[in-house]
Rosetta silent file (secondary structure, phi, psi, omega in degrees, C-alpha in Angstrom):
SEQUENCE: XXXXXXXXXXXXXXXXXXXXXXXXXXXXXXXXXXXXXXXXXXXXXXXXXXXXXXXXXXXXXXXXXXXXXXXXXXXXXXXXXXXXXXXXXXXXXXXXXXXXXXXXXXXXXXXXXXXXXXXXXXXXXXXXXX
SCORE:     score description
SCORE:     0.000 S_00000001
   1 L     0.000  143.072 -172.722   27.541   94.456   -0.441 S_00000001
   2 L  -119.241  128.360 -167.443   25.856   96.875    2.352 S_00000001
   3 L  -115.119  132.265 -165.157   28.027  100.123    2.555 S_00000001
   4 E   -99.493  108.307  180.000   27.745  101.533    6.371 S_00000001
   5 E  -130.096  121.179  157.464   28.444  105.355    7.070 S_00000001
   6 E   -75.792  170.126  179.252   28.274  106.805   10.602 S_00000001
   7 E  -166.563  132.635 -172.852   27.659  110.422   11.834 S_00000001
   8 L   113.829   16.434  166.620   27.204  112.609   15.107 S_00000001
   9 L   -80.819 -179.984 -152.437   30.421  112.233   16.570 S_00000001
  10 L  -172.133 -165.965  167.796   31.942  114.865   18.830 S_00000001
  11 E  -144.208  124.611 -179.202   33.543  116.091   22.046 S_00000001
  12 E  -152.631  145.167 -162.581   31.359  116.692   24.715 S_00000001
  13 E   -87.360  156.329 -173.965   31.907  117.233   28.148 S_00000001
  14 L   -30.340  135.125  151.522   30.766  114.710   31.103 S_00000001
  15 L    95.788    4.563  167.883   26.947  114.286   31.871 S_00000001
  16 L   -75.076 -171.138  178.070   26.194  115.610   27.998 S_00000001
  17 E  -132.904  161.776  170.998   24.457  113.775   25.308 S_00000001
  18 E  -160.690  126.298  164.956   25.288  112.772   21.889 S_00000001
  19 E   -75.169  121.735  161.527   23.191  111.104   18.624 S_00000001
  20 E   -93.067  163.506  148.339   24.731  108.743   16.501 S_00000001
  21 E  -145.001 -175.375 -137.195   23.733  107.286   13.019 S_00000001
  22 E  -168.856   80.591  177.579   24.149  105.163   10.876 S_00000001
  23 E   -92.368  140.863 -134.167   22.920  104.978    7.384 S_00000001
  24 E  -147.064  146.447 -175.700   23.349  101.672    5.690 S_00000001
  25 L  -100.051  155.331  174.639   22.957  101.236    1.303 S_00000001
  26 L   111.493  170.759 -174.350   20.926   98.088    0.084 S_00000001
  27 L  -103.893  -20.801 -131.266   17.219   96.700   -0.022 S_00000001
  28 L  -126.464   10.318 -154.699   18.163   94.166    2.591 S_00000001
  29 H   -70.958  -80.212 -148.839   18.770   96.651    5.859 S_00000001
  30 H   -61.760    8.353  163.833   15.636   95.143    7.767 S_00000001
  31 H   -99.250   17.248 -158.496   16.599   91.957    7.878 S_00000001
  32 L   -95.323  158.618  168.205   20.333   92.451    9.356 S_00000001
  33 E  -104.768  131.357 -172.263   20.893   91.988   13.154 S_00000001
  34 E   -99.416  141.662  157.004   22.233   95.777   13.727 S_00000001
  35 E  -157.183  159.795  179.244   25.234   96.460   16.434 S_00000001
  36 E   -98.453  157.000  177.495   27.016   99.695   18.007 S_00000001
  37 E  -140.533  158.432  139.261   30.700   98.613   18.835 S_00000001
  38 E  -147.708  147.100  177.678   33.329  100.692   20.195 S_00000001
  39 E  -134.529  140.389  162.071   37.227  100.800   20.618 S_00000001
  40 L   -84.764  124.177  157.951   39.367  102.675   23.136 S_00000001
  41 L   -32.709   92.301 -171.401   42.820  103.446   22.566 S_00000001
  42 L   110.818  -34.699 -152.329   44.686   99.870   23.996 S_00000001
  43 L   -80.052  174.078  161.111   41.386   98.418   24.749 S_00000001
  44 L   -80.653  176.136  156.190   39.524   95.492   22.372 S_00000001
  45 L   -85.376  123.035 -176.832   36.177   96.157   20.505 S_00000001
  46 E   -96.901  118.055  154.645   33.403   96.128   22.587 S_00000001
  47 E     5.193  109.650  128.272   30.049   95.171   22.346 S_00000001
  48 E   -73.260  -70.086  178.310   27.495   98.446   23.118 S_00000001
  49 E  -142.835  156.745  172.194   23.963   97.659   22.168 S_00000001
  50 E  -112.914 -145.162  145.104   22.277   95.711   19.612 S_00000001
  51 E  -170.889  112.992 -166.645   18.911   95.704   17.859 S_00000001
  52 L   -72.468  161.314 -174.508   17.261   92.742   15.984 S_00000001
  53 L   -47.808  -51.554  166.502   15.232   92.909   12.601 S_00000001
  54 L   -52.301  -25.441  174.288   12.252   92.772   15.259 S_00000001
  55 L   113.100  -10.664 -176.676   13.223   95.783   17.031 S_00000001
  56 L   -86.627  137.049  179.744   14.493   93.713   20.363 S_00000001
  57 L   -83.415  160.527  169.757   17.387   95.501   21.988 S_00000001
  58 L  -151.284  156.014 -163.552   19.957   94.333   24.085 S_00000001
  59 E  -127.599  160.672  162.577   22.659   96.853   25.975 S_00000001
  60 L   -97.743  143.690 -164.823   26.139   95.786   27.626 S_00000001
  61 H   -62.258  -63.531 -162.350   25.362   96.851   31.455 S_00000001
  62 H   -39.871  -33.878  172.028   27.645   99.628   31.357 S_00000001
  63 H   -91.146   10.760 -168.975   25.866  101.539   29.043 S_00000001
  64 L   -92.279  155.734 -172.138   21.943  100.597   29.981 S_00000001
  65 L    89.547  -32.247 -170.765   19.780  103.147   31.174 S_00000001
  66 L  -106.940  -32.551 -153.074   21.776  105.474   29.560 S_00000001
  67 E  -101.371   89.355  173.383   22.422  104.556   26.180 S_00000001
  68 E   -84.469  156.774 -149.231   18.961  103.722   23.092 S_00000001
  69 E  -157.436  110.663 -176.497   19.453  101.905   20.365 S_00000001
  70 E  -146.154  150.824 -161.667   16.923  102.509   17.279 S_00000001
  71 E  -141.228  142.659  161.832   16.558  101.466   13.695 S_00000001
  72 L  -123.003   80.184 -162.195   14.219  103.011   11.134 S_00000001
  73 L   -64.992  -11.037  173.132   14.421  100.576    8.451 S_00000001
  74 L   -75.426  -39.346  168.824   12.151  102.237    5.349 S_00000001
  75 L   -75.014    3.258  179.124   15.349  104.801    6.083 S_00000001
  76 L    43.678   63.446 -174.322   17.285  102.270    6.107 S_00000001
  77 E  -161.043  137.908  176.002   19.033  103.956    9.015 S_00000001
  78 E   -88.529  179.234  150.617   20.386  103.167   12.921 S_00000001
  79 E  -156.395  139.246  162.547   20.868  105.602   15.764 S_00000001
  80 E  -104.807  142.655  176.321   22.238  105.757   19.178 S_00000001
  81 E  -137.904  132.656 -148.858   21.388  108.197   21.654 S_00000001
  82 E  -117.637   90.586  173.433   23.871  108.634   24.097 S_00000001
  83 E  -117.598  175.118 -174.682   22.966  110.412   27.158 S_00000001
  84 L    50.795   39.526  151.443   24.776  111.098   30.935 S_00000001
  85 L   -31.395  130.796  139.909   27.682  110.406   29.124 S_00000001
  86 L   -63.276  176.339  165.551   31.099  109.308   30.526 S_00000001
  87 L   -85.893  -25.288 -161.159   34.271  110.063   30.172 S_00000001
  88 L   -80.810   23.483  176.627   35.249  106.241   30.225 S_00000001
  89 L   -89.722   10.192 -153.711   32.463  106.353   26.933 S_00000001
  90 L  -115.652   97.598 -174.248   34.973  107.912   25.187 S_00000001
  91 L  -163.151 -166.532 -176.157   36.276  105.706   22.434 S_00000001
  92 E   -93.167  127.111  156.696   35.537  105.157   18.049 S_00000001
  93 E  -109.644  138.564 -150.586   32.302  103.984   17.573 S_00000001
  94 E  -119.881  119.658 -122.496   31.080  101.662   14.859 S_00000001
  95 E  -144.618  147.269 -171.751   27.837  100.413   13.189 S_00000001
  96 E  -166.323  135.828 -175.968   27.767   96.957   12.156 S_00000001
  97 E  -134.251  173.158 -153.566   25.644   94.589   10.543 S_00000001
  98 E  -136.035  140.989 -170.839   25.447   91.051   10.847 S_00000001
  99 L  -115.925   33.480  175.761   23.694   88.658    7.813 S_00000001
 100 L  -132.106  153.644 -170.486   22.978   85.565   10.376 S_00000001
 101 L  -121.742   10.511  172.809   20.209   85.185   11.970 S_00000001
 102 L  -149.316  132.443  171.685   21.565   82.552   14.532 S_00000001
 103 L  -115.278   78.634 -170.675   25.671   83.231   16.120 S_00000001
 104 L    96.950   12.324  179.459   26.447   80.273   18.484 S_00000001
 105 L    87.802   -8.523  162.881   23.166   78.968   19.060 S_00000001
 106 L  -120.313 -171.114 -172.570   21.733   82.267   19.875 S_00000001
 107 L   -90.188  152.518  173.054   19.547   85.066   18.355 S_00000001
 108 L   -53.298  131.328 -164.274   20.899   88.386   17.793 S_00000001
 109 L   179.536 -175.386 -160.716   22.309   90.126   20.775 S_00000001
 110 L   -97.256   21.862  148.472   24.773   91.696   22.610 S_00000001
 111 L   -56.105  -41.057 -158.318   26.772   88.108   22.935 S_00000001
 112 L   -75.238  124.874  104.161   27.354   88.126   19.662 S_00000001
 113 L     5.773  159.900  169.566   31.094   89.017   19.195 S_00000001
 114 L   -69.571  -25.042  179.914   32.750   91.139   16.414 S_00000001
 115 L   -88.654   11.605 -175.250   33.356   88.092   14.015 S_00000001
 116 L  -124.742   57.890  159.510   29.669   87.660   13.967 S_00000001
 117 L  -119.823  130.216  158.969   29.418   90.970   12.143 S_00000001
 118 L   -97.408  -27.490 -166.513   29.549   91.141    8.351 S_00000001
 119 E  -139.652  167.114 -140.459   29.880   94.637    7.006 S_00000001
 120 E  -158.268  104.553  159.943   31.670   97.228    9.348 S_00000001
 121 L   -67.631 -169.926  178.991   31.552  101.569    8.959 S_00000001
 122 L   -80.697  -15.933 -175.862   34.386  103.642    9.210 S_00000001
 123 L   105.069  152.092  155.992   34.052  104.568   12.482 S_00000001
 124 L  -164.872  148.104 -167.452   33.448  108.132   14.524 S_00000001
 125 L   -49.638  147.329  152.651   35.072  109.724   17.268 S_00000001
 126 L  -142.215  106.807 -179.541   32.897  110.288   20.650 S_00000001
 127 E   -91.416  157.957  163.484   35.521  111.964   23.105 S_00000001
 128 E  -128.238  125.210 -178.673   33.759  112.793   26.639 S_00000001
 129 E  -108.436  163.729 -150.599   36.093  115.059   28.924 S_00000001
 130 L   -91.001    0.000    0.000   35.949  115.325   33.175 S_00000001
């Protein structure tokens, strides 16, 4: 079992920044395919960025440019750094770790769906206001 706990959520107003993390229990961190998720009130969970045991990232366009995606794995620990934040960014975001190393015929990435996640934090708030 891998126990997931986020941290660094907030309220911050448009064009602000915000860190997340994401410390994860177990011996086994650096071999997990890592992902950020988020859900919006109504909306599904969405994809943000991912980051493979190698270190390669992948972003959902809406977020690229703005959004890094980093792992320190002797810390066993993720992070997002959020900057020029929206308001439509504003939703629960979620650390997730995935124990396949192939989903569908591909490599870890931001493809990969929510059912190709195995262990799942509690979530934390990132509100962004206008």
């Amino acid at each position: 079992q891998v126990q997931l706990v986020e941290s660094g959520g907030g309220s911050v107003q448009a064009g602000g920044s915000l860190r997340l993390s994401c410390l994860a229990s177990g011996d086994t961190y650096g071999r997990y395919c890592m992902g950020w998720f988020r859900q919006a009130p109504g909306k599904e969970r969405e994809g943000v960025a991912t980051i493979a045991s190698d270190g390669r990232t992948t972003y959902v366009d809406s977020v690229k440019g703005r959004f890094t995606i980093s792992r320190e794995n002797a810390k066993n620990t993720l992070a997002l750094q959020m900057n020029s934040l929206k308001p439509e960014d504003t939703a629960v975001y979620y650390c997730a770790a995935s124990v396949y190393t192939s989903y569908g015929r591909s490599t870890c990435g931001i493809q990969w769906p929510a059912a190709a996640y195995t262990y799942w934090g509690q979530g934390t708030q990132v509100t962004v206001s206008s």
